[in-house]
N, C-alpha and C positions, 0 to 999 in steps of 0.2 A: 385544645392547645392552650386555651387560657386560662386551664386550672394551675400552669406550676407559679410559683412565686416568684417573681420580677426580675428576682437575681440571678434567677438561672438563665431569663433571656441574656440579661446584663453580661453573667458567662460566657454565653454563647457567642453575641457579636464581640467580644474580645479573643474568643479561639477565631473567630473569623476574619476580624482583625490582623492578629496577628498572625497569619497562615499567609493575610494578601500583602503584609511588610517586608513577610519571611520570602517573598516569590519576589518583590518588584525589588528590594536590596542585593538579593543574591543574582539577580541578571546584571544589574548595573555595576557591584562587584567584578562580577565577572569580565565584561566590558572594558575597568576600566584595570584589568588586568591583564589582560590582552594589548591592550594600547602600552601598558609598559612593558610587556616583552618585545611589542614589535619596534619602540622605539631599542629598549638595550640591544634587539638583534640589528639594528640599521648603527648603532653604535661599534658595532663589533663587526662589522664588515665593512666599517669603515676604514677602521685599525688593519685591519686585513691586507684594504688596497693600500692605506701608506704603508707597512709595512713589505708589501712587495713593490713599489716603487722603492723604499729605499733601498731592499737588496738589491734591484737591475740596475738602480746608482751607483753601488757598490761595486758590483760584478764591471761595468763598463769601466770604473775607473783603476780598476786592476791589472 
């Protein structure tokens, strides 16, 4: 194993490197994209209930 030339270790812990960059960024990515859809869906069915309180607002005062 210690015939090849330095650089090709050098290579190697850089595919290895970057394979364990490629893994821990794309969970936390992910992560923190989930936390924005679940904030825009708590934003949106926010809208939802005031919007139907304001129709029952509506409708009563009809």
């Amino acid at each position: 194993m210690l015939t090849l030339p330095w650089w090709i270790y050098l290579c190697m812990g850089g595919v290895l490197f970057s394979g364990f960059k490629f893994v821990t960024l794309s969970r936390e990515d992910k992560r923190t994209d989930t936390e924005f859809i679940e904030q825009e869906g708590q934003i949106y069915l926010e809208r939802m209930k005031a919007e139907r309180e304001r129709r029952k607002l509506e409708k009563m005062s009809v």
